[in-house]
N, CA, C and O of each residue as an XYZ file, in Angstrom:
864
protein
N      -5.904      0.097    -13.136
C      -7.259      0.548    -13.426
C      -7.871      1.123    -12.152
O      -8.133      0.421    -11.175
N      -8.084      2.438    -12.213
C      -8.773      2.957    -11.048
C      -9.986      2.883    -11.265
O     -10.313      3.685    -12.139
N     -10.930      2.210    -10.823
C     -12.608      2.056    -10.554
C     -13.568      2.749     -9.286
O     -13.401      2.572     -8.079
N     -14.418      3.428     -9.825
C     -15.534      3.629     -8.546
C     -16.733      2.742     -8.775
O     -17.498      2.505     -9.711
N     -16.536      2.254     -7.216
C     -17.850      1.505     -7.314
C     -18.873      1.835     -5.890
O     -18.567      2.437     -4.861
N     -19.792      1.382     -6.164
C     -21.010      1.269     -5.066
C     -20.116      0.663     -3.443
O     -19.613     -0.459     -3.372
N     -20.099      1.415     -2.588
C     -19.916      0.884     -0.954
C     -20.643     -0.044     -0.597
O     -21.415      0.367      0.269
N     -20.878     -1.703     -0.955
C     -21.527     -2.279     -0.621
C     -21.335     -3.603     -1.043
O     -20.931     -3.809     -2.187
N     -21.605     -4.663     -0.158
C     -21.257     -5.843      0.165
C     -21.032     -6.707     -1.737
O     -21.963     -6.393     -2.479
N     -20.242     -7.395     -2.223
C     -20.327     -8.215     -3.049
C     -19.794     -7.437     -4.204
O     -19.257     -8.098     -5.093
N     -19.876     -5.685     -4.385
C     -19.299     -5.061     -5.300
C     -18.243     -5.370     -6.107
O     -18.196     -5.733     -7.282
N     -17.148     -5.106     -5.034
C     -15.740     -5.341     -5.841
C     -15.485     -7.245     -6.330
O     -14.494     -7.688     -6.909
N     -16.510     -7.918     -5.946
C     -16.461     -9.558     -6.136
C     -17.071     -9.204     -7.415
O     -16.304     -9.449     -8.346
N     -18.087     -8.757     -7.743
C     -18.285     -8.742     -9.448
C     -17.510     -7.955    -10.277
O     -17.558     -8.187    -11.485
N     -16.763     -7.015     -9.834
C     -15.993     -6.563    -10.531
C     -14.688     -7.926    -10.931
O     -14.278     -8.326    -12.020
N     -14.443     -8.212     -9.950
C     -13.330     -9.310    -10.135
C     -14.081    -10.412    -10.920
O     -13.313    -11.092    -11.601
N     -14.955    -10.648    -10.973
C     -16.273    -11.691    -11.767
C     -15.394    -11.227    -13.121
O     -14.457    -11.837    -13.636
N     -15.927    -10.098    -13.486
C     -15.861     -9.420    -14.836
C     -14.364     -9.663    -15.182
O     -13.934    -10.283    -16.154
N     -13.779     -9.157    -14.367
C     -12.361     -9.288    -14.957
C     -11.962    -10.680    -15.603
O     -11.555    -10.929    -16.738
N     -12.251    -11.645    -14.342
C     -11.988    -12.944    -14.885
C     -12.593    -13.495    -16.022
O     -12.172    -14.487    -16.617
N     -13.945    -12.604    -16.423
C     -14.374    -13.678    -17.597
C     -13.460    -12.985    -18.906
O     -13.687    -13.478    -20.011
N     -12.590    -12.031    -18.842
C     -12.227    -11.519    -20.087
C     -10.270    -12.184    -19.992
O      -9.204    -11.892    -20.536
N     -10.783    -13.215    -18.921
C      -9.090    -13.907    -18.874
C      -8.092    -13.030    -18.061
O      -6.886    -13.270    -18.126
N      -8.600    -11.976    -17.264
C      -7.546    -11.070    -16.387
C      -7.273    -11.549    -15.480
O      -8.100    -12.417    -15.201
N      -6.119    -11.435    -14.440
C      -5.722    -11.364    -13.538
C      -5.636    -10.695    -12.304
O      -4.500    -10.331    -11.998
N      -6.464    -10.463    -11.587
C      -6.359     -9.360    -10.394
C      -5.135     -9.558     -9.814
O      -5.091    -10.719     -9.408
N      -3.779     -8.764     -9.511
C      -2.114     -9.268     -9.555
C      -2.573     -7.878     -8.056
O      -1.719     -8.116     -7.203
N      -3.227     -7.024     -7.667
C      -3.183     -6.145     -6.724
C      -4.560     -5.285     -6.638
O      -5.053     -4.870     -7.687
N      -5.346     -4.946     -5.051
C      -6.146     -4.312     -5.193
C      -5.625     -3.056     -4.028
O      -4.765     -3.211     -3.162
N      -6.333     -1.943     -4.272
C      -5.826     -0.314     -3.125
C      -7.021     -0.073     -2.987
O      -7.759      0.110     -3.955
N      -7.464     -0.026     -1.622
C      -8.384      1.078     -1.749
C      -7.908      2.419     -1.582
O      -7.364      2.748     -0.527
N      -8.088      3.343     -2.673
C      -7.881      5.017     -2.941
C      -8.446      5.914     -1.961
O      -7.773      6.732     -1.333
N     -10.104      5.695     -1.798
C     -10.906      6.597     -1.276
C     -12.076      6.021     -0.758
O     -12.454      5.069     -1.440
N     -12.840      6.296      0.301
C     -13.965      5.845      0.647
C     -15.354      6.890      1.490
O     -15.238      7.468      2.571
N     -16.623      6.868      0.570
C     -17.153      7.954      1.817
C     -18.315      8.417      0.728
O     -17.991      8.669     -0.433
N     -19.567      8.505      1.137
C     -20.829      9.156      0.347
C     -21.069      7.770     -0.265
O     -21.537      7.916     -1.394
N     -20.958      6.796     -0.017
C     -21.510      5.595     -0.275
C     -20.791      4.881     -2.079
O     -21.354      4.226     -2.956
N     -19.418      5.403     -1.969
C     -18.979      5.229     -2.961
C     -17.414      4.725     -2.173
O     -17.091      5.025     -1.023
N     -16.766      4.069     -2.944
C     -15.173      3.338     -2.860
C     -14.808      3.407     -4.534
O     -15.444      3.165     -5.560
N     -13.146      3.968     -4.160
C     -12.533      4.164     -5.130
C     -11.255      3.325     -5.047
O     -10.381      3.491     -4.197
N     -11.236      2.294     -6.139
C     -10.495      0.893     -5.953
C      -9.363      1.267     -6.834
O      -9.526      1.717     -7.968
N      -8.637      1.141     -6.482
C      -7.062      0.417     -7.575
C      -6.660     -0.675     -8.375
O      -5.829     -1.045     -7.545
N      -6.563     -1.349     -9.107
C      -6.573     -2.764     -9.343
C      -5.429     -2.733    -10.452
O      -5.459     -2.128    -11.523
N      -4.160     -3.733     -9.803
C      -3.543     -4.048    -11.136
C      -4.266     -5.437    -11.568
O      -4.618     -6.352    -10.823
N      -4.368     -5.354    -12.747
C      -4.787     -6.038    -13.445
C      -4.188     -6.938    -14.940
O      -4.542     -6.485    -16.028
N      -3.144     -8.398    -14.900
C      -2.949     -8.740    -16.216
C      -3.515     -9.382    -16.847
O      -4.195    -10.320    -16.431
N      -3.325     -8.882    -18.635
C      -3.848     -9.270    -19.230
C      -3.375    -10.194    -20.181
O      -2.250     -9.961    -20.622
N      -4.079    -11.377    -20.681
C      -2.959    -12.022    -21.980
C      -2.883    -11.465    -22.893
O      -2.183    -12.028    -23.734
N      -3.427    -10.253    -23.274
C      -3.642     -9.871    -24.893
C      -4.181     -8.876    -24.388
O      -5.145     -8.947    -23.627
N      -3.319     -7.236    -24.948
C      -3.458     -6.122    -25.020
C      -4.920     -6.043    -25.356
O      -5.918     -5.672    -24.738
N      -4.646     -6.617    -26.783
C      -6.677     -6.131    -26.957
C      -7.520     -6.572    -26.591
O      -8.529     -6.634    -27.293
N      -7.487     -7.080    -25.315
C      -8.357     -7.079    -24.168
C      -8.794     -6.267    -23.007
O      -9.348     -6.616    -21.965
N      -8.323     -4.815    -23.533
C      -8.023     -3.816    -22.926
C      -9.952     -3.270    -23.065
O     -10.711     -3.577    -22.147
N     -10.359     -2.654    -24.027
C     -11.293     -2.351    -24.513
C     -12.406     -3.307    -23.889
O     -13.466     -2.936    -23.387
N     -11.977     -4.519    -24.015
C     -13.396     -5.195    -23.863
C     -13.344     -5.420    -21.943
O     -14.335     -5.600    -21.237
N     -11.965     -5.340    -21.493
C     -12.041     -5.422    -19.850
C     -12.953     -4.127    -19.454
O     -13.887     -4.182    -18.654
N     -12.559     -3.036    -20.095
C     -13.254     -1.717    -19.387
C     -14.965     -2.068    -19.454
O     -15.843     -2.096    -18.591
N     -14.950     -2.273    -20.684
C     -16.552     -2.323    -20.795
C     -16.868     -3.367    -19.969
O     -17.664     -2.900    -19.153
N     -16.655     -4.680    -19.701
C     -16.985     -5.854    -18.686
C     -17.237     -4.919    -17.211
O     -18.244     -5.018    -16.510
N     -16.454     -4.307    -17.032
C     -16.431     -3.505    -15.609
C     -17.527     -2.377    -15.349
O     -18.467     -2.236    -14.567
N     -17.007     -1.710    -16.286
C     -18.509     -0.889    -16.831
C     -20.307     -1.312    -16.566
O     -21.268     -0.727    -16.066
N     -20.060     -2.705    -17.242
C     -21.519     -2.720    -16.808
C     -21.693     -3.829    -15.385
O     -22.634     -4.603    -15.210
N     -20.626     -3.655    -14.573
C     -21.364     -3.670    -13.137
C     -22.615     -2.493    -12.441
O     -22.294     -1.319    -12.623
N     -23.452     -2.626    -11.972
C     -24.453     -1.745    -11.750
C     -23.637     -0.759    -10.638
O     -22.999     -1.205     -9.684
N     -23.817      0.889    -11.013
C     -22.944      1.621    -10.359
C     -21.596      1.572    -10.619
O     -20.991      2.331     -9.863
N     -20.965      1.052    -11.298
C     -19.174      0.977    -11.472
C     -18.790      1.892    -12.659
O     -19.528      1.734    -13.631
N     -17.808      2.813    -12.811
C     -17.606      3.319    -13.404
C     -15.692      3.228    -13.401
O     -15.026      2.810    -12.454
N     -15.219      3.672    -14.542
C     -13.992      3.643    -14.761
C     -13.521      5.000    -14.434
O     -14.326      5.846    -14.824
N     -12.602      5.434    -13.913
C     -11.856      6.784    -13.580
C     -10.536      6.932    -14.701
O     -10.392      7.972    -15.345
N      -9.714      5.901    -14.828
C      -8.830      5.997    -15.755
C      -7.770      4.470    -15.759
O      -7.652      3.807    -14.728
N      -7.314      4.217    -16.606
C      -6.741      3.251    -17.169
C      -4.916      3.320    -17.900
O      -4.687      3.634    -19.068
N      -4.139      3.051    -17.161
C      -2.640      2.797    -17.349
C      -2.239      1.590    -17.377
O      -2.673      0.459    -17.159
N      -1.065      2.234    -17.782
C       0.018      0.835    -18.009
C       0.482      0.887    -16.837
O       0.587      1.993    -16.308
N       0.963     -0.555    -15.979
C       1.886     -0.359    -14.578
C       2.946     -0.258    -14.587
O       3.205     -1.403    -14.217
N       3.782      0.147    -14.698
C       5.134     -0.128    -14.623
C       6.292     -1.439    -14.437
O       7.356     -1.729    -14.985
N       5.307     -2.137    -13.173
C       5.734     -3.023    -13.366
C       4.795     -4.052    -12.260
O       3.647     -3.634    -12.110
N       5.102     -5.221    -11.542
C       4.911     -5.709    -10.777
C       3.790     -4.979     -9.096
O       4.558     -4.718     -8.171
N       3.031     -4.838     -8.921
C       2.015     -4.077     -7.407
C       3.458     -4.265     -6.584
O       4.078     -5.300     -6.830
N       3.893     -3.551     -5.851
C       4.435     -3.249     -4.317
C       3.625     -3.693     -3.552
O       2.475     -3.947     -3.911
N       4.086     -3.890     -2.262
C       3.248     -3.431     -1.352
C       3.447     -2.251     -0.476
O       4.527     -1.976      0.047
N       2.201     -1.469     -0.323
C       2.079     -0.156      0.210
C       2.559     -0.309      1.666
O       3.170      0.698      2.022
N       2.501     -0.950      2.308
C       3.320     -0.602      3.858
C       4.588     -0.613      3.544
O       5.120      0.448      3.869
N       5.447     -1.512      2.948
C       6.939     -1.635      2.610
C       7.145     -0.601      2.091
O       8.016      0.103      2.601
N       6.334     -0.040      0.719
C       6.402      1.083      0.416
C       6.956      1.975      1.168
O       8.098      2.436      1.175
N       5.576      2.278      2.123
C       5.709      3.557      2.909
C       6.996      3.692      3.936
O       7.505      4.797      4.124
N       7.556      2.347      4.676
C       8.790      1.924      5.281
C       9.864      2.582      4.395
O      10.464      3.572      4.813
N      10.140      2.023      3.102
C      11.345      2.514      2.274
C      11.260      3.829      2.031
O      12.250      4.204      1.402
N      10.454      4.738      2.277
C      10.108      5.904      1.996
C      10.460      6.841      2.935
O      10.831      7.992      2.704
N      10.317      6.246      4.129
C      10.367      6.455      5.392
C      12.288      6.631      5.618
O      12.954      7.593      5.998
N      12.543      5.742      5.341
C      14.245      4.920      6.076
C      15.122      5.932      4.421
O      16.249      6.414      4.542
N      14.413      6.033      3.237
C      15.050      7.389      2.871
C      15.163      8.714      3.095
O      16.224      9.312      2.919
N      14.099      9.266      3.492
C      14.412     10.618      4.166
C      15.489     10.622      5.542
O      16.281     11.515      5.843
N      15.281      9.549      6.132
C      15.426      9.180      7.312
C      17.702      9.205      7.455
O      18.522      9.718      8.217
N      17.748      8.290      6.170
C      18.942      8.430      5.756
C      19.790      9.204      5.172
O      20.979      8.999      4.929
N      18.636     10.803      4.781
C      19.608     11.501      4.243
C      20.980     12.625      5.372
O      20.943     13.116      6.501
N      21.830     12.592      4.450
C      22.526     12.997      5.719
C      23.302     15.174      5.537
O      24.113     15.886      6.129
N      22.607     15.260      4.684
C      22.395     16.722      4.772
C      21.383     17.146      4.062
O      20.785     16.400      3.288
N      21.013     18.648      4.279
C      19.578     18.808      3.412
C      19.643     18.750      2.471
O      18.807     17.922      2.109
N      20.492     19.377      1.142
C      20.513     19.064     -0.372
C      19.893     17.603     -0.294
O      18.865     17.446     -0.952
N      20.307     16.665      0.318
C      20.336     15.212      0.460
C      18.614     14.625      0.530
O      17.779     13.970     -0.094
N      18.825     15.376      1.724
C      16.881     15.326      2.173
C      15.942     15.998      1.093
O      14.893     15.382      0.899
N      16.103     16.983      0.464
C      15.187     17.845      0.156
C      15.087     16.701     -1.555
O      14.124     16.012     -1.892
N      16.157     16.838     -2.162
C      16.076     15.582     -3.312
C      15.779     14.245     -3.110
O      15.881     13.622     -4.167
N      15.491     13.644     -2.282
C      15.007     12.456     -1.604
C      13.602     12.533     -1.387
O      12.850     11.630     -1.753
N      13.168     13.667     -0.753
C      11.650     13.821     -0.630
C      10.901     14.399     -2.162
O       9.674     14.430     -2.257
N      11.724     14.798     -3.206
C      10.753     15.197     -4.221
C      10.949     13.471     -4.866
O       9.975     12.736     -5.028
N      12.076     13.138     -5.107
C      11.735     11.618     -5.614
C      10.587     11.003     -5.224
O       9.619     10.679     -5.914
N      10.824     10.837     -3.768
C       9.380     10.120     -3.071
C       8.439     10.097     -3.623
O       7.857      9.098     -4.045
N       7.986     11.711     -3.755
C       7.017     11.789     -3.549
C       5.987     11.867     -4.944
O       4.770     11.912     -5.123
N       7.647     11.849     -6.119
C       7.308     11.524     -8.021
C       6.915      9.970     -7.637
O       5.899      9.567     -8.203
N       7.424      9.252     -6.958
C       7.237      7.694     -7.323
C       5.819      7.419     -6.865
O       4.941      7.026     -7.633
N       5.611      7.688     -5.326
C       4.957      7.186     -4.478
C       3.423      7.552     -5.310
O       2.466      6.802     -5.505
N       3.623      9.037     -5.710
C       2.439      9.703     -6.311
C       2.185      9.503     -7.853
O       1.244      9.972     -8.493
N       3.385      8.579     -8.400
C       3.042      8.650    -10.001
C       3.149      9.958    -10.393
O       2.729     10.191    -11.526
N       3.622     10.930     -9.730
C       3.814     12.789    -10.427
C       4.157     12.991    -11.888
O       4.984     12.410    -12.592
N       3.245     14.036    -12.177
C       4.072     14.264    -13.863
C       4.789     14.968    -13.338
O       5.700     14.839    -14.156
N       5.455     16.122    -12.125
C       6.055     16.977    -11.587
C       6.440     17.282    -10.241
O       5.334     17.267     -9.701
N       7.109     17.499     -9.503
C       7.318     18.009     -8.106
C       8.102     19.079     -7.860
O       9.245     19.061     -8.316
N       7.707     20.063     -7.195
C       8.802     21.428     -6.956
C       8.583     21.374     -5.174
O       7.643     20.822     -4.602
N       9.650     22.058     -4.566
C       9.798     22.091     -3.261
C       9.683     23.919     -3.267
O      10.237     24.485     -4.209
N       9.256     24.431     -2.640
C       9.144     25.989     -3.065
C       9.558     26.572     -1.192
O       8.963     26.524     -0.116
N      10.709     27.012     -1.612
C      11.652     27.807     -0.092
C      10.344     28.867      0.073
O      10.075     29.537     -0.924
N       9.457     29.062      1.380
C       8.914     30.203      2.215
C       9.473     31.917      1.357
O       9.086     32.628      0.430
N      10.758     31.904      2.552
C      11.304     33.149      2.878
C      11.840     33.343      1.668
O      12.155     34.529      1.579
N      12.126     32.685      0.584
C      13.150     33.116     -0.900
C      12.055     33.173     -1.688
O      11.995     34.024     -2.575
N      11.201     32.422     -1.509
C      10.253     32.238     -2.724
C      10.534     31.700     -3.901
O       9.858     31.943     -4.900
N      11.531     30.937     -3.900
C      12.332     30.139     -4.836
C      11.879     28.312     -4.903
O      11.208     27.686     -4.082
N      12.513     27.823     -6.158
C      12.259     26.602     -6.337
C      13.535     25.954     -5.613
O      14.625     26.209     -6.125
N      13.514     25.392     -4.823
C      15.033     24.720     -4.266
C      14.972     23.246     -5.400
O      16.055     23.165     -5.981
N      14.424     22.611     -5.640
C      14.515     20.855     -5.934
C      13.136     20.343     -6.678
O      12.093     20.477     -6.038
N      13.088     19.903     -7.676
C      12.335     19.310     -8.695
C      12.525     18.948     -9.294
O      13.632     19.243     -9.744
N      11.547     17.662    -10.192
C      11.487     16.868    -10.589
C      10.017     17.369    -12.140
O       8.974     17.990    -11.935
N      10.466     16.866    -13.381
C       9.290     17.091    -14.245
C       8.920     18.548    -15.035
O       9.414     19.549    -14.518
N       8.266     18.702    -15.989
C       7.960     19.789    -15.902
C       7.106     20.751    -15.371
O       5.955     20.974    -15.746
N       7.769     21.359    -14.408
C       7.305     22.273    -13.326
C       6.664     23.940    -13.829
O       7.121     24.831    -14.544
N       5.707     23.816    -13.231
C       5.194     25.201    -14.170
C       6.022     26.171    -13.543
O       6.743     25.751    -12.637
N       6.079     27.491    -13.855
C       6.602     28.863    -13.819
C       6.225     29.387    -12.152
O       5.121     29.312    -11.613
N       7.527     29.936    -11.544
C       7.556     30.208    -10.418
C       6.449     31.186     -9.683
O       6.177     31.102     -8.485
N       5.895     32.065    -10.540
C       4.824     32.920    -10.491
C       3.202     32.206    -10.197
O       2.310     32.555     -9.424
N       3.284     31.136    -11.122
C       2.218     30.152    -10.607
C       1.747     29.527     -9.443
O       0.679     29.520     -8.830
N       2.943     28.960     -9.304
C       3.731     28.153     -8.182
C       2.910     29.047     -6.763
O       1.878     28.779     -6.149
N       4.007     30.297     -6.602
C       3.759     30.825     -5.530
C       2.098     31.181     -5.293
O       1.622     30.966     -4.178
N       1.124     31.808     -6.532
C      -0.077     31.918     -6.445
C      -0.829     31.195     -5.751
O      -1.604     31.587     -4.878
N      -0.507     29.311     -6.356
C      -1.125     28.272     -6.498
C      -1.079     28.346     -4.795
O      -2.193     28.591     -4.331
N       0.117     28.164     -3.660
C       0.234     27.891     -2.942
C      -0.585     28.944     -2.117
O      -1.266     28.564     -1.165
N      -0.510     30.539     -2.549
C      -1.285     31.452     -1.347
C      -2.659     31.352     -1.521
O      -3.343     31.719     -0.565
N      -3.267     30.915     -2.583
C      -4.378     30.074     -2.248
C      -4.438     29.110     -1.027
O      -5.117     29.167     -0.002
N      -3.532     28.223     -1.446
C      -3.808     26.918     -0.747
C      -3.732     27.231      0.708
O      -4.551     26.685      1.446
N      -2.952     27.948      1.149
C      -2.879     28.587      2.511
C      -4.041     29.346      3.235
O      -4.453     29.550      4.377
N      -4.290     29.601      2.142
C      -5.956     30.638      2.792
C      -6.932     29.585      3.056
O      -7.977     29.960      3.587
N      -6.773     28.042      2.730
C      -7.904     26.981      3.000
C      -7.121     25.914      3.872
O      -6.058     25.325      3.677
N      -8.171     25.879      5.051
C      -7.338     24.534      5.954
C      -7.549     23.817      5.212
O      -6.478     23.486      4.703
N      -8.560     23.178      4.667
C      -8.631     21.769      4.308
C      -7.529     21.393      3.310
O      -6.827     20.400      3.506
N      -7.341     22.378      1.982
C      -6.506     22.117      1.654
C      -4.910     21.992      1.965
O      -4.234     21.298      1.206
N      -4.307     22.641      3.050
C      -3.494     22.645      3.570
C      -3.298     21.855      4.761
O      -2.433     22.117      5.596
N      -4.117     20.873      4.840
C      -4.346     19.628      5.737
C      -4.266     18.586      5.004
O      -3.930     17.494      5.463
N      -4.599     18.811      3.625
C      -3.908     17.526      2.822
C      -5.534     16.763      2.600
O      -5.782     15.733      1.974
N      -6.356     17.537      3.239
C      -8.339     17.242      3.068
C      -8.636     17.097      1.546
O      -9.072     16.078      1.011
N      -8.140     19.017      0.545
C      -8.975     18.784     -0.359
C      -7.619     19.098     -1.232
O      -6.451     18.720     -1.130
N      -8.413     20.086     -2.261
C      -7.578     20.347     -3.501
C      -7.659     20.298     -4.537
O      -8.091     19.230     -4.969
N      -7.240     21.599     -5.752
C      -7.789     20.640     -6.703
C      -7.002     19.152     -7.819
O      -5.850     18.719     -7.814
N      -7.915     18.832     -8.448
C      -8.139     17.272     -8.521
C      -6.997     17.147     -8.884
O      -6.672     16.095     -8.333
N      -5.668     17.691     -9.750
C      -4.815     17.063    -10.385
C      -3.123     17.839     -9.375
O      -1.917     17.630     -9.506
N      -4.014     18.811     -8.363
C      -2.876     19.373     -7.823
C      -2.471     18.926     -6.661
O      -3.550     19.140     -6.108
N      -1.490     18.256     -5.389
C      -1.432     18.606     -4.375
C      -0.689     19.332     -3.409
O      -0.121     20.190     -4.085
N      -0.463     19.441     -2.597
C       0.570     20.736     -1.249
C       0.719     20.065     -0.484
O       0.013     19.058     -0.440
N       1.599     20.275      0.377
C       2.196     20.171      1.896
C       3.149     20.796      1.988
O       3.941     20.862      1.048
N       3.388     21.561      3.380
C       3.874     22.313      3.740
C       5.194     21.082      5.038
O       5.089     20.055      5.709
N       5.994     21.847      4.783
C       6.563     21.047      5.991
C       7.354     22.641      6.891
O       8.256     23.435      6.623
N       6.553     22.477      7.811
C       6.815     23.757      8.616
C       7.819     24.596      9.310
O       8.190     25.763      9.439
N       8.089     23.234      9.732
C       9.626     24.004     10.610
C      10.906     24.378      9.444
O      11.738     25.217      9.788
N      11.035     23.672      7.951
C      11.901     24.329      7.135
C      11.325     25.037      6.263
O      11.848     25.314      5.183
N       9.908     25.505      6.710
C       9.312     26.787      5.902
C       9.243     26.284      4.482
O       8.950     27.143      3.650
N       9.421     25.267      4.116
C       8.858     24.952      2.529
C       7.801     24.083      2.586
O       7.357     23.313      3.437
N       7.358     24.558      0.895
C       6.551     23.322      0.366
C       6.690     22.235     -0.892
O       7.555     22.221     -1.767
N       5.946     21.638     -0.768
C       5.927     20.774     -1.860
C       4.933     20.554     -2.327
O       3.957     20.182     -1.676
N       4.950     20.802     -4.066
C       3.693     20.812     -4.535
C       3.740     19.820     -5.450
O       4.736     19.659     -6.156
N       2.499     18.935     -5.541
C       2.493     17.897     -6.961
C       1.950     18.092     -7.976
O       0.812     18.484     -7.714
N       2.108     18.044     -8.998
C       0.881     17.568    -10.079
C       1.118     16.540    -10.961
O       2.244     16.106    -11.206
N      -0.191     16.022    -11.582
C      -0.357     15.011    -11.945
C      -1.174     14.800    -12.787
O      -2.016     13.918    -12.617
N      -1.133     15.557    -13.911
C      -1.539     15.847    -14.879
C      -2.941     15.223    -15.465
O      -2.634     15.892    -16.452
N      -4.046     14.660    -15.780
C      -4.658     13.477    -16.052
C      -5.391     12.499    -15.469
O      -6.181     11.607    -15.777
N      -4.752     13.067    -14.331
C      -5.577     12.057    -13.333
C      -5.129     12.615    -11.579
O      -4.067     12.927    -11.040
N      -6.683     12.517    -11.081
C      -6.658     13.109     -9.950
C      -6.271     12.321     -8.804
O      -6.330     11.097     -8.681
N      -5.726     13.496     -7.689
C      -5.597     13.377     -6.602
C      -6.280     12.739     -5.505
O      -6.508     13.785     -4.898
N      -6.735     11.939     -4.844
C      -7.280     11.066     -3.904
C      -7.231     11.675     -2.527
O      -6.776     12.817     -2.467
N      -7.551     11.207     -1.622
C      -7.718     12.032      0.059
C      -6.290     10.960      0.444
O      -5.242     11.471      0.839
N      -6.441      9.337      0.253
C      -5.260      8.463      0.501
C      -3.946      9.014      0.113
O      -2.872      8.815      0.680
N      -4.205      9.808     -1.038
C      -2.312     10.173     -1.480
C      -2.238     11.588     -1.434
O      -1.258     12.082     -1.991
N      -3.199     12.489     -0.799
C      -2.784     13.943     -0.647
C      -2.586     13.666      1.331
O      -2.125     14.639      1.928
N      -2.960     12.307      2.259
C      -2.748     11.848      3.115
C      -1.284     11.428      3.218
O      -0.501     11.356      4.165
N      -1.180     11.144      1.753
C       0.748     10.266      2.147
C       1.690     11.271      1.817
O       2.863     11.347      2.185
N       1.071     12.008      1.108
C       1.862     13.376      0.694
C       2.255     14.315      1.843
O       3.311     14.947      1.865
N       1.187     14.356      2.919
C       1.274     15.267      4.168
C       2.383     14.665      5.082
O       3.221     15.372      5.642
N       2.316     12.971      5.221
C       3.159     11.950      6.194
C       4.070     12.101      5.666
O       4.879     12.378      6.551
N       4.943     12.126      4.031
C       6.238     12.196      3.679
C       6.630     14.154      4.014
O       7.677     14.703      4.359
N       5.579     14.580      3.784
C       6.591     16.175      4.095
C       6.764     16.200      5.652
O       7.627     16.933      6.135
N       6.075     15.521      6.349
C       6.027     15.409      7.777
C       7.526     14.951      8.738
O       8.159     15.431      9.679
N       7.614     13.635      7.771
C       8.766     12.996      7.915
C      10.263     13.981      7.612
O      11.287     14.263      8.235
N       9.821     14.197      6.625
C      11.362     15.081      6.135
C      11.163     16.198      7.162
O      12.067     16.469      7.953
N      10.244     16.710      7.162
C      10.675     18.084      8.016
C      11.635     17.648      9.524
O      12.715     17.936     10.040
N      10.233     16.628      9.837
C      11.848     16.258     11.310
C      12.928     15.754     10.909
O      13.819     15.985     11.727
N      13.264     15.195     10.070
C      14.453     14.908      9.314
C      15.277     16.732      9.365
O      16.256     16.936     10.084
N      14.820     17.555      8.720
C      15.584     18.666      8.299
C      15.511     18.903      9.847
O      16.555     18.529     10.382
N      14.762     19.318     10.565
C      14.846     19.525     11.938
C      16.567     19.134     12.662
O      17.524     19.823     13.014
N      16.307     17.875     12.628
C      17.596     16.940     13.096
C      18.865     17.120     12.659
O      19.896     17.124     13.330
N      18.694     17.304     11.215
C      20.173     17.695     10.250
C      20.311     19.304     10.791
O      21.332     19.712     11.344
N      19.379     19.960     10.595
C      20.553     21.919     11.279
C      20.658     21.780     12.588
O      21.360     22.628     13.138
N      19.969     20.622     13.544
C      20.546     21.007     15.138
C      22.020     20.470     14.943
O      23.005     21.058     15.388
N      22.059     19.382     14.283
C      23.522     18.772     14.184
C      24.734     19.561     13.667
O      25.895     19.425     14.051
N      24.148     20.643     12.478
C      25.016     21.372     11.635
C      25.707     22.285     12.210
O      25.245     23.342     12.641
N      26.948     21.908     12.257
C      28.420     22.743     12.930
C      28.099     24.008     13.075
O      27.371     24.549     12.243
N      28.713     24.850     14.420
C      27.828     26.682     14.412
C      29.270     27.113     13.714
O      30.344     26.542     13.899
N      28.975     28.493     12.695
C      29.950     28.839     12.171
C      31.047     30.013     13.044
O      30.230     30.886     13.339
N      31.940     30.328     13.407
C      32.539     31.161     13.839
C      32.717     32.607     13.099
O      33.098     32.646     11.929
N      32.515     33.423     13.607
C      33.307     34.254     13.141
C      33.909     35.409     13.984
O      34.692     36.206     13.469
């Protein structure tokens, strides 16, 4: 359950108030986003009984200022986000040629981000090298991105719009773009999105200094 609530002392304690009186479990909390006097919370949350679904939102709901952003099923069990980001890390880290790397970083970055999609889009070819989902049409793709290039912020991983994100990883001249159909993008995960293309790029860096020179 992603929630916005009021930046201010005791907030997220009545939210957890609420939860508990409808028999939930707070099992994980994230903070998403923070800033303009608002925090955007994460919360897994179990329940004993599905149809307690309806009446949790509304319990939350009427905290003063709290509003609901959107509501899923988890998959499974909360992670934790540093281990996370470690295993995320020690895979790019491990790949041992680029095919290797470049499919390693769109996984990532489907899991890490919940993606309905990921494409890696080659610079100089203008091609899709590696994806994941259904990926819109290459013509899009490239548009979407010469936008994104014409705006630092967005190409700093700042803004964007809500369901799309970018990173560029520079030195192998590609990008990677997300979407996520339904539910928007955060400053925290268009932030982790920038650190995983970051990572791989010195990764790809490392793999062509190593890569045998060809003769001819």
């Amino acid at each position: 359950m992603r929630v916005w609530l009021p930046d201010r002392p005791g907030a997220l304690g009545q939210v957890a108030s609420r939860i508990g009186a409808v028999r939930g479990d707070v099992l994980g909390i994230e903070i998403i986003e923070r800033g303009g006097g608002r925090a955007i919370d994460e919360l897994v949350v179990r329940l004993p009984d599905a149809e307690l679904l309806d009446l949790l939102v509304s319990e939350v709901k009427a905290v003063d200022g709290a509003a609901v952003e959107d509501v899923r099923l988890a998959p499974g069990a909360p992670g934790d986000p540093r281990l996370d980001a470690l295993e995320a890390a020690a895979d790019l880290v491990a790949a041992g040629t680029v095919p290797e790397l470049l499919d390693a970083l769109v996984g990532r970055a489907a899991e890490e981000l919940g993606a309905g999609w990921v494409a890696l889009v080659d610079g100089p070819t203008r091609s899709v090298t590696s994806s994941t989902g259904p990926v819109p049409p290459l013509p899009w793709l490239l548009a979407f991105l010469e936008g994104s290039r014409s705006s630092a912020a967005v190409a700093a991983g700042d803004a964007g719009p809500d369901e799309l994100g970018c990173s560029e990883l520079a030195a192998a001249e590609v990008w990677v773009v997300v979407g996520r159909p339904g539910r928007s993008l955060r400053s925290r995960e268009r932030h982790l999105l920038s650190a995983l293309a970051r990572l791989a790029d010195a990764r790809w860096g490392e793999l062509v200094r190593r890569a045998p020179a060809v003769a001819f």
